[in-house]
C-alpha positions in Angstrom: 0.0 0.0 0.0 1.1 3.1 -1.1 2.2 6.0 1.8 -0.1 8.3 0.0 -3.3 5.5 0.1 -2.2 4.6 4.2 -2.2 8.9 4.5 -5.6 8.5 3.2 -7.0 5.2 5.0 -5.7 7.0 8.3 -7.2 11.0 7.3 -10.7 8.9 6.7 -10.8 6.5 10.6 -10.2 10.1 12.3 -13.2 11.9 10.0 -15.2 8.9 10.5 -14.6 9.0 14.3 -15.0 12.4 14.4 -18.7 11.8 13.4 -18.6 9.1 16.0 -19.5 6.5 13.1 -18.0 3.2 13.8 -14.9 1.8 11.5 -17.0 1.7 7.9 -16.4 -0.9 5.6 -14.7 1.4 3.2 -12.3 2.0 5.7 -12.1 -2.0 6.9 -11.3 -2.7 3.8 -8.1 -0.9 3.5 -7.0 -2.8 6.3 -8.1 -6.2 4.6 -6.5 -5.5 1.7 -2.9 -4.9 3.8 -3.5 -8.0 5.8 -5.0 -9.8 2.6 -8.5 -10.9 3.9 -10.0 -9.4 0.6 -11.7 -11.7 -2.0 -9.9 -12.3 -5.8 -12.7 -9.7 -6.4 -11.8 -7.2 -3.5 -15.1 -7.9 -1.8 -15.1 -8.3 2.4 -16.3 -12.1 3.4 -20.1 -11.8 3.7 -20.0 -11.7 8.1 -19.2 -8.3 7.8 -21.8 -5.5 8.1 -21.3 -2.6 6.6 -23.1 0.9 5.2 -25.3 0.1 1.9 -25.0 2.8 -0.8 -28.4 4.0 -1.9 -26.9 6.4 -4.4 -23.9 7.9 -6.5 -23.2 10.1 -9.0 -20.2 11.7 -10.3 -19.4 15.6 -10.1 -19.0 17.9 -12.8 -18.0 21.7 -12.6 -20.1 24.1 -12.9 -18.3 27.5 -12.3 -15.1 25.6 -11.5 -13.1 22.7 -12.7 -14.3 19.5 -10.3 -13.9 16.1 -10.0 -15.1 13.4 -7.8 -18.0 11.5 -6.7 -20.6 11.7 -4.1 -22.2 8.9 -2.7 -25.1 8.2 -0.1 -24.6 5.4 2.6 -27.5 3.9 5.4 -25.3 2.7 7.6 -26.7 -0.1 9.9 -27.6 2.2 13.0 -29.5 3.5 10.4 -28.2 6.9 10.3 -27.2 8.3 6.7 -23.9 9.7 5.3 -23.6 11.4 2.3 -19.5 10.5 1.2 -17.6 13.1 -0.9 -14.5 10.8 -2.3 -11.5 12.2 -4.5 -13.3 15.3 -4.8 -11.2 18.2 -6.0 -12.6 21.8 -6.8 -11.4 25.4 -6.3 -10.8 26.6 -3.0 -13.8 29.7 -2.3 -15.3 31.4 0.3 -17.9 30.2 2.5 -18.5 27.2 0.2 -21.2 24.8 1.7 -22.9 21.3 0.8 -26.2 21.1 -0.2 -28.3 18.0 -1.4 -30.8 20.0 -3.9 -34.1 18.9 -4.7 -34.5 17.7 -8.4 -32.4 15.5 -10.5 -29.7 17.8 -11.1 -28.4 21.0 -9.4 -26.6 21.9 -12.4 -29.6 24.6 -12.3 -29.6 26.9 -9.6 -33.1 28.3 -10.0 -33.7 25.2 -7.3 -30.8 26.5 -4.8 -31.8 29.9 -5.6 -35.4 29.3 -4.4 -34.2 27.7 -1.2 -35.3 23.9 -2.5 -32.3 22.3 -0.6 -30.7 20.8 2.5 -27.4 22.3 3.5 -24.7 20.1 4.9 -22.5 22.0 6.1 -19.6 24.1 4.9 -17.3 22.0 2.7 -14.5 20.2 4.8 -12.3 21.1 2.6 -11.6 21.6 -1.2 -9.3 18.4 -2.2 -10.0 14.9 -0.5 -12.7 12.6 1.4 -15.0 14.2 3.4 -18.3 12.7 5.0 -21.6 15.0 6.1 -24.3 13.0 8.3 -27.8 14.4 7.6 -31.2 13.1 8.9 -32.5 9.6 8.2 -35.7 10.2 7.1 -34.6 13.0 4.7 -36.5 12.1 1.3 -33.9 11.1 -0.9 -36.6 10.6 -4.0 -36.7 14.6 -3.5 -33.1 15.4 -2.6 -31.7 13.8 -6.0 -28.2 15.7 -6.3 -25.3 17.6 -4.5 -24.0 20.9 -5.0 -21.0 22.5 -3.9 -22.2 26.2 -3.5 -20.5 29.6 -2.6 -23.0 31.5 -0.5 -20.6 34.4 -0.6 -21.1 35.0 -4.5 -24.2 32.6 -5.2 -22.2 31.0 -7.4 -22.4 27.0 -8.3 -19.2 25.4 -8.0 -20.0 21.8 -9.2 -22.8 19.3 -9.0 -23.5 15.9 -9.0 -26.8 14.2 -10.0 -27.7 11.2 -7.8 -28.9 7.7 -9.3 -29.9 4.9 -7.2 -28.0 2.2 -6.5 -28.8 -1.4 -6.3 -28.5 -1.3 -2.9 -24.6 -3.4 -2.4 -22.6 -2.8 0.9 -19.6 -0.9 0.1 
């Protein structure tokens, strides 16, 4: 494993226990794969329990350059992350997470009538990051992320969310 990947595996356990979330399978299965208790297909053995992903989508930029993906996770207290992985934008002022009603924030006329959920403040501009919201949150509403500057109104990136089929990650 690679220092950069171990930097990474150890920057995610102290987010994670930060939200007071118990060691995620994501996170488990970095330490699998160093001990080598992954499958040939990098899956965990089926006794472990883990967060479910309900839905994904990839970001595109809007009024900056960004990557990444954004993925939302039940996890089996049934409390709900939503998971921003590899994401890299443009560092802005008071930049927040929102999930945005509709299938795609790409249009701000949702945001900009106040159809949303914030998140929180992004965590930071290059990275993984997680944001807890409420479990019963309707996520057949809430169908996308954006990353939005408050400061300017101004959409950073979005990422429309599609269902998953429902496998533990």
């Amino acid at each position: 494993m690679s220092k950069q990947t171990m930097r990474g595996a150890r920057m995610l356990l102290v987010a994670v226990t930060a939200l007071g979330v118990s060691t995620p399978v994501w996170a488990r299965q970095d330490t699998a794969m160093k001990h080598g208790e992954m499958s040939q297909h990098g899956e965990m053995s089926q006794h472990e329990e883990g967060p479910t992903r309900l839905r994904s989508g990839l970001f595109k930029g809007l009024a900056h350059e960004t990557s990444g993906s954004a993925s939302v996770y039940q996890l089996p207290d049934g409390r709900r992350v939503l998971r921003l992985e590899e994401l890299h934008t443009s560092n802005g002022p008071d930049l927040h997470v929102y999930l945005v009603e509709g299938d795609d924030a790409s249009d701000d006329a949702a945001i900009k009538a106040g159809r949303f959920v914030s998140l929180g403040a992004l965590k930071g501009n290059i990275g993984n990051q997680n944001y807890e919201f409420p479990s019963d949150l309707d996520l057949d509403r809430y169908r996308s992320v954006s990353i939005w500057c408050k400061r300017f109104g101004v959409n950073f990136a979005a990422a429309p969310l599609s269902a998953s089929s429902g496998e533990a990650s």
